[in-house]
N, C-alpha and C positions, 0 to 999 in steps of 0.2 A: 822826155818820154820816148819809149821805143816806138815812133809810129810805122815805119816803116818796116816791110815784114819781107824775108828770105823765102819766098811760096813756091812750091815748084808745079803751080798750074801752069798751062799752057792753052788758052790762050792766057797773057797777062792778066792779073785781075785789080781793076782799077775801084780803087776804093771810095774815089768820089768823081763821079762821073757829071757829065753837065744833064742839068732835068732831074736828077738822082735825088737830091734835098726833100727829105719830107719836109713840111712847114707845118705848125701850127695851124689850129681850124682857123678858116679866115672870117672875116667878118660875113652877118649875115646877108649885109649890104651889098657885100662884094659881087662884081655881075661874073655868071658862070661861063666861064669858056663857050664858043660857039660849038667846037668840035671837043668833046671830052676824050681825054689822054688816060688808056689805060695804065700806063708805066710814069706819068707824073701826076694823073688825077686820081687814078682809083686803088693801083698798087700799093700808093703809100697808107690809104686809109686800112687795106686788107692788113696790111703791116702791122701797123699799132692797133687794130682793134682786133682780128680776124685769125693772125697767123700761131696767136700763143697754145690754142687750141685744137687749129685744124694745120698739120702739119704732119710732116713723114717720119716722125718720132713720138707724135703722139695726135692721131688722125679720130679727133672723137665725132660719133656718128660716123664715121668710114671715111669723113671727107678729108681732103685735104684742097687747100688755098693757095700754096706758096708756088704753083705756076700757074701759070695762064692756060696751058692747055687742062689741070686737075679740074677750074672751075666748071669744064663744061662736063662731068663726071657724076655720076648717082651718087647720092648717098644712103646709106641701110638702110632709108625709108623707098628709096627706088627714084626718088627724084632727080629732077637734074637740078643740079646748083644755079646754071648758067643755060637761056636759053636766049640764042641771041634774035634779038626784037622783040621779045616777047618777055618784058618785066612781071607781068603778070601770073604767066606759072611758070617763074626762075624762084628756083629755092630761095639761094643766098637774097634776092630783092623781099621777099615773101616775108621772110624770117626776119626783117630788120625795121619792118615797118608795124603798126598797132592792127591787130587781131580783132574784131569784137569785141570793142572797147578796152580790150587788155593793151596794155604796152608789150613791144616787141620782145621777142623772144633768144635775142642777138644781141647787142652780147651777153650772153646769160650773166648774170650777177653783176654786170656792171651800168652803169648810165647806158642810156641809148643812143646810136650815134645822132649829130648835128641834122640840121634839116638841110642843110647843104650838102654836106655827105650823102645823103641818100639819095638830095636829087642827082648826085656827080651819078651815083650808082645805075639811078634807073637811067636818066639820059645816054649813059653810056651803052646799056644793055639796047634800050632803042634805036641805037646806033648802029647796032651789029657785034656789038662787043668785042670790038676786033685789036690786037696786039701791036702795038707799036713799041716794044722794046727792041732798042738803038742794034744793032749787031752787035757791037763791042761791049755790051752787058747782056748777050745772051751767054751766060755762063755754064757748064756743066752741071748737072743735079748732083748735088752733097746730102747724103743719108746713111741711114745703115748699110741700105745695098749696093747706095755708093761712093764708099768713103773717099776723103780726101786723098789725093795720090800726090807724093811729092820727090821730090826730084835732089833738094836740101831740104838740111832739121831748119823748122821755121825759130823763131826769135820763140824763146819760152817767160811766159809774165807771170804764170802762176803756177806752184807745188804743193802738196799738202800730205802730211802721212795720216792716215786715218786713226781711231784709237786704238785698235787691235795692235796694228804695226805691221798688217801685214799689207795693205793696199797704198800704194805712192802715185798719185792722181798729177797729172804732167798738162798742162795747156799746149793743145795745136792750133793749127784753121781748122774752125769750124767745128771743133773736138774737144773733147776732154779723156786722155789715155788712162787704165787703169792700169800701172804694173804692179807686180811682185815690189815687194817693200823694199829687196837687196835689188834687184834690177836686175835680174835673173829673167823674167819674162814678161809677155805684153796680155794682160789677161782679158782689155774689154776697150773698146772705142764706143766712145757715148757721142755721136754726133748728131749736133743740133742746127738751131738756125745763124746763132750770130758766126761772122767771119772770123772779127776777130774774139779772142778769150782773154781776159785780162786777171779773171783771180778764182780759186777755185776753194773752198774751206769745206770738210766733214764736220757735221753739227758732232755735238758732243755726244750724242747718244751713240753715235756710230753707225746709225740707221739712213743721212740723208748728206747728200753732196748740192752745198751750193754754188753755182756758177755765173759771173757776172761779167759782159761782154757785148757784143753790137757790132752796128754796121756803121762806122763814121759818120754820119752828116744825115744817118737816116734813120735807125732805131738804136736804142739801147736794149739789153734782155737779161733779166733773171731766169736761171734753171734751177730748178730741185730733183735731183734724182736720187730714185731709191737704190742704194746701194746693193744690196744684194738682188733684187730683179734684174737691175740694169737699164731700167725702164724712166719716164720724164712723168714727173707726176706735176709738175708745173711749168709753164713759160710765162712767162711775166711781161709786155713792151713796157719799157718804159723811158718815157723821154724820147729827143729825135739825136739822139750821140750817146757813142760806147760809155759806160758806166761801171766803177772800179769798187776796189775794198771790200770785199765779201767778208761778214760776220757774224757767227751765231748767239741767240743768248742762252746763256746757262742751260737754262729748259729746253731749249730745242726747239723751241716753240715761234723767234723770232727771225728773221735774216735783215741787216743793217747794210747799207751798201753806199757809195757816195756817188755824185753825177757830173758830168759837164755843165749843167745850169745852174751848178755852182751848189744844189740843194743835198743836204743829207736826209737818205728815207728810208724808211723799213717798213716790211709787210711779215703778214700772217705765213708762216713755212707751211699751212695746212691748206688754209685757200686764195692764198696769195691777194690778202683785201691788203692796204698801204695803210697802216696804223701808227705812223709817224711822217713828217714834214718838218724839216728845218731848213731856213731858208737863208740864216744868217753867214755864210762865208760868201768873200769875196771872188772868189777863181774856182777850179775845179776842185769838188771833194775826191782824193784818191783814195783813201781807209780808214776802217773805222774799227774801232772794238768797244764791245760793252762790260759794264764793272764787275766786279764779282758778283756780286747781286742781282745783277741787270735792272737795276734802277734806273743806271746811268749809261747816255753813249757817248763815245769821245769820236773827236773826227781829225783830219788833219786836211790841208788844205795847201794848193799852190798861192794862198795871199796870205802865205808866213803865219798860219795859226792854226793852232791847236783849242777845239771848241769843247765845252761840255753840256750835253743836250740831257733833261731832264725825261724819261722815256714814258710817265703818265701825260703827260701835259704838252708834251714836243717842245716846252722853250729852255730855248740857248740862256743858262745859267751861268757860264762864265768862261772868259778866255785861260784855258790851265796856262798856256807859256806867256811871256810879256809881248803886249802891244804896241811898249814903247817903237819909234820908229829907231833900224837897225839894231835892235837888241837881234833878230832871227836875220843872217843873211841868206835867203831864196827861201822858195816852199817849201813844204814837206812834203815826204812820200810815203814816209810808211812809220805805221804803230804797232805795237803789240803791247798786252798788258799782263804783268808776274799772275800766275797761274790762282794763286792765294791772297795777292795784295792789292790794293787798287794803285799800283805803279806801271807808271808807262812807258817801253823804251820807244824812242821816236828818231829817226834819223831824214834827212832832204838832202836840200841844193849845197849848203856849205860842207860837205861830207863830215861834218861832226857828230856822232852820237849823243844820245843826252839820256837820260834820266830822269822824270816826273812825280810826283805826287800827286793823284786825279784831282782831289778834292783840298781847296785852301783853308786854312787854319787863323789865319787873320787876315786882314783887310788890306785889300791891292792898294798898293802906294803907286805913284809916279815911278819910271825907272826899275821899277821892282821886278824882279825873275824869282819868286818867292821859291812856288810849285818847285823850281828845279833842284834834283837832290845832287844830281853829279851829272860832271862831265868828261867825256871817254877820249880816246886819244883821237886826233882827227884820222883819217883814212884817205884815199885817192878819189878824186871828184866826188860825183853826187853818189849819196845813200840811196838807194831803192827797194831795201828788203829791210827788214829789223824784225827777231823772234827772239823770244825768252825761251831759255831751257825747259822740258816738262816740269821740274824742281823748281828752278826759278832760282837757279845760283848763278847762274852763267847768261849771256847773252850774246847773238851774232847778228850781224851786220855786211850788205855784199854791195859793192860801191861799184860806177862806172865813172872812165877817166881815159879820154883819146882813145878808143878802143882797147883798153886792159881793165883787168875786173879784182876785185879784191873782196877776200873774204878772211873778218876778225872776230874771234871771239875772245870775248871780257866775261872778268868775275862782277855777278852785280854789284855787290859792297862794296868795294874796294877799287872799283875800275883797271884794276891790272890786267896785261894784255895774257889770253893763255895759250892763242894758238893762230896762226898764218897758214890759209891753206896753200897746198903745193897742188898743181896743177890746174891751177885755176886760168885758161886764156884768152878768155874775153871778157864781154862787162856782165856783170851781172844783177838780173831782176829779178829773181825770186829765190826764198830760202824756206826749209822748211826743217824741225827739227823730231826726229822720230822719236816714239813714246819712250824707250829706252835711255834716252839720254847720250848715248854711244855716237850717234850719226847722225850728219846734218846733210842733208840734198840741198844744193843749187845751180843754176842753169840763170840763163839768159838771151845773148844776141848769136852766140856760138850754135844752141841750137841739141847741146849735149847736157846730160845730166850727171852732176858730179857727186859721189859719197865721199866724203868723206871722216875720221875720225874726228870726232870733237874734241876731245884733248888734246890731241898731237899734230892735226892740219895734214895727217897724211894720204894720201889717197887711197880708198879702197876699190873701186870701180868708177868707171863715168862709161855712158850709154847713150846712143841716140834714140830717141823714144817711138821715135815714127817710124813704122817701114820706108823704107826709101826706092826707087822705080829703078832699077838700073839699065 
């Protein structure tokens, strides 16, 4: 995996710092700090509970959370959020605790936080609610008004062309760019909370952009943006590490996405509630797609399997690839599945592409690779991108190996090779294929965005997506 990113902040920005670790609520046992830590004790709970909502992208009731100086700010009720020693009339305490017998009012529509969490809260506020964030993670504000500024194109994980064909959606820090479909121009920077972006997918209607990304070792985050406002009509925490494979279902109605605690989950695109849990893969889930129907979700995983998850019920119904031990050598990284059929192309660590059948037709044997219908010619190091053509005749593939990138595109039936891009000069991790069928965008560690011809590998443009500082 690309973890390491080409950024051109200044100062350096360290992606896991010491103190930095969200943790899991801890036990209620646990005795509470004598002195509470706003940047290891309270930060992380604003994190995961707090910041999906009240942030500089989408600040509901006026507030915003994600610094330390916003909490002590009004919100459109005129309140102060944060008044220090005085838990009592501080908003953000107010809100989080039971009303007149009501349950708290924070986080709206979700559980209430832990009683530990709220004591960390109030004791802190009691405290003086005072800032102990490290100098060296006091970072620059990242928002609309202050977007990321960069020095190099950062490492790109995720491309998507929309349905129209006219919007080509690019992964930065802390971003998601909108260009022109030719790369012609830079039409919208959507920037949110997570640092890093790792996958970006337009639902099929054409109407919403899903985003799935985080902060190493401390949140992960889904985004739903409405594509023509240009506005966040969701933030999602989830989990304490970046989260990968953004997926829509058919309707629109679903977003699937995979995590570092190994679980594949999906929530409501409307109000973001979590209406599936699977918990059966061994390593990280990086992608996922669902079947023509959206019955079914498939997933892919760094412990060499490919899963298929039943999407009324959440259970794992059946391994699609064999579990024999080395039949699969290393994980997988990426799925796509034929636009009309329930076939899967899949590519990982052994840089081989393959070919699947979702759903099995007789009973798993010992040894067996049933599901598998073909297999493609190997390529240079690990696969990292795999998309089916809008038709679904063709299929591409963009691989990394010592620092060089390769990108192949195959007839699905028949596995024959049809085209080797030219100018391809580093490795590459994301592919995307535009509605037309004509042109396939990929990028990667380079940092630049490549078009080029799908029949012929020729190049037609390659672009840096970001402004650059000079």
């Amino acid at each position: 995996m690309p973890w390491f990113r080409r950024l051109a902040w200044t100062p350096m920005i360290l992606l896991v710092a010491s103190g930095v670790l969200a943790q899991p609520d801890k036990k209620k046992d646990d005795k509470l700090p004598a002195n509470v830590s706003y940047y290891k004790d309270v930060r992380p709970i604003f994190q995961q509970h707090c910041q999906g909502c009240h942030q500089p992208a989408m600040a509901k009731g006026g507030y915003v959370m994600t610094g330390h100086a916003d909490l002590f700010k009004k919100s459109d009720t005129e309140a102060a959020g944060i008044v220090a020693g005085k838990p009592e009339i501080s908003g953000v305490y107010q809100q989080i605790i039971p009303q007149k017998g009501k349950k708290p009012a924070m986080p709206r529509g979700k559980e209430p936080l832990s009683q530990r969490e709220v004591t960390l809260i109030k004791k802190w506020i009691e405290q003086g609610a005072k800032d102990d964030t490290p100098a060296s993670a006091r970072l620059p504000s990242v928002d609309a008004e202050h977007p990321p500024v960069y020095k190099l194109p950062p490492v790109i994980d995720g491309l998507a062309f929309n349905k129209a064909g006219t919007l080509l959606a690019v992964t930065g820090y802390h971003e998601v760019l909108l260009h022109k479909a030719d790369g012609t121009g830079l039409l919208a920077r959507l920037v949110g909370m997570s640092e890093m972006v790792q996958s970006v997918s337009f639902s099929p209607d054409g109407k919403w952009l899903a985003v799935t990304g985080g902060n190493p070792g401390r949140f992960g985050e889904v985004q739903i943006w409405n594509v023509e406002k240009r506005k966040l009509k969701l933030s999602i925490p989830v989990t304490f590490d970046t989260i990968y494979g953004a997926s829509w279902s058919h309707d629109s109605k679903l977003v699937a996405f995979g995590c570092a605690d190994n679980s594949l989950r999906a929530i409501d695109a409307q109000t973001g509630s979590q209406v599936l849990f699977q918990g059966a893969h061994g390593d990280w889930v990086l992608d996922t797609v669902f079947s023509v129907k959206g019955t079914h979700l498939v997933s892919v995983s760094r412990d060499m399997s490919m899963k298929l998850t039943e999407v009324a019920t959440a259970r794992m119904v059946d391994n699609i690839t064999s579990i024999t031990p080395g039949a699969l050598k290393g994980g997988l990284q990426a799925v796509d599945r034929h636009p009309t059929r329930d076939q899967l192309f899949i590519g990982g660590a052994d840089g081989t592409p393959k070919l699947y059948q979702m759903f099995r037709t007789k009973d798993r044997k010992i040894n067996d690779d049933f599901n598998r219908i073909r297999t493609f010619a190997p390529m240079q190091g690990r696969i990292f991108a795999a998309k089916f053509s809008p038709d679904g005749s063709r299929v591409v593939a963009g691989s990394s190996s010592d620092g060089k990138g390769e990108v192949r595109v195959f007839e699905t039936d028949t596995g024959k090779s049809v085209s080797t891009f030219k100018g391809i000069n580093g490795p590459i991790y994301a592919l995307a294929y535009h509605p037309s069928g004509s042109v396939i965008a990929s990028a990667g560690f380079e940092g630049v965005v490549h078009l080029n011809d799908a029949a012929t590998g020729a190049l037609i443009r390659d672009f840096v997506p970001v402004p650059l500082k000079k």
